[in-house]
N, C-alpha and C positions, 0 to 999 in steps of 0.2 A: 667301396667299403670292403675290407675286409674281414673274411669268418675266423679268423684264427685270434684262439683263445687264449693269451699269452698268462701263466700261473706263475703266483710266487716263486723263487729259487729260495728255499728254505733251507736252513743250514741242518744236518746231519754229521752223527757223529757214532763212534763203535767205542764202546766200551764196556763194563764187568758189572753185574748186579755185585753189589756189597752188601746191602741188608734191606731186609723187609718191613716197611714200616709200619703197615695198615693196610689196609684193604686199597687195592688199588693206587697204591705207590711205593716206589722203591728206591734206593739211590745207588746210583751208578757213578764207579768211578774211571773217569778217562784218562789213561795214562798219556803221560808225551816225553820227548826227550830232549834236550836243549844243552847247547855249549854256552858254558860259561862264560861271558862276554871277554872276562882279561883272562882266564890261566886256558881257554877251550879245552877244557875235562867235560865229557858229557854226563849231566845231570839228569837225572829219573824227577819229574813233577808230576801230579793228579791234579785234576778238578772233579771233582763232585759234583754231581748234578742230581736233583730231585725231580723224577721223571713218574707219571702218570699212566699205570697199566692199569687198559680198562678190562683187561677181560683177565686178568692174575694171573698168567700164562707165563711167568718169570719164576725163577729162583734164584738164591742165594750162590754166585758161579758163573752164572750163563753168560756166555759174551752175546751183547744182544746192540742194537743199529735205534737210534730215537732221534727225535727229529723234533725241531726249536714249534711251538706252538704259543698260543695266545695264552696266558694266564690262567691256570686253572686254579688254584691258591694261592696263597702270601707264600709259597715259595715254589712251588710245579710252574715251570715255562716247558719243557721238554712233554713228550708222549712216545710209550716203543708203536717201532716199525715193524721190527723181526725179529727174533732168535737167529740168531749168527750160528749159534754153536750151544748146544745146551751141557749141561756143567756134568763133570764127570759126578758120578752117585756116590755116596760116602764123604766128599768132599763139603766140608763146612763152611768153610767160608777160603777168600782167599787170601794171600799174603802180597804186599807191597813188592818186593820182590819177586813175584809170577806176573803183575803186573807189569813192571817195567818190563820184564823180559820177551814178552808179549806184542811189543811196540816194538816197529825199525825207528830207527836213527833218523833225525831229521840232518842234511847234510847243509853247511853252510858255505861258504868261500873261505872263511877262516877255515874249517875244517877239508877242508877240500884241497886247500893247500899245503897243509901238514902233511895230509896222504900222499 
């Protein structure tokens, strides 16, 4: 028999607090970047996720690291791990364009062969 404890591989992901919703959640959006399947122009896209911080240790900024959990409400699947990087001061909120900018390029073989 074996002692080793083998644990879920749970999905993680890094991305930006966007807004404060309540005590104890927040929503974060993850940027990504993708080629256009027919012209390969690279596209800026988000997902939003509605993510469950227990201890309210986020703001509005922060690039912060959450991680896919069991259900906490009708729409919390996510929970933070870490503060990545906490958000510059003065800074209110952030813009779609600091996000994409923020993310590398996913490279494809379509794109790989352009270059």
């Amino acid at each position: 028999m074996s002692t080793h404890v083998r644990h879920n591989a749970r999905k993680t992901v890094i991305g930006f607090v966007s807004s404060k919703m309540g005590d104890k959640s927040v929503k974060v959006t993850v940027p990504y970047k993708t080629p256009h399947p027919l012209y390969h122009k690279v596209i800026n896209r988000k997902t939003v996720l509605h993510v469950h911080d227990e201890k309210n240790e986020t703001k509005v900024g922060d690039k912060i690291e959450v991680m896919a959990t069991r259900p906490i409400s009708r729409l919390k699947r996510w929970r933070v791990i870490r503060v990545v990087e906490a958000a510059v001061l003065g800074a209110a909120a952030i813009s779609e364009k600091d996000v994409a900018e923020a993310v590398p390029t996913k490279t494809t073989k379509a794109t790989a062969a352009k270059a």
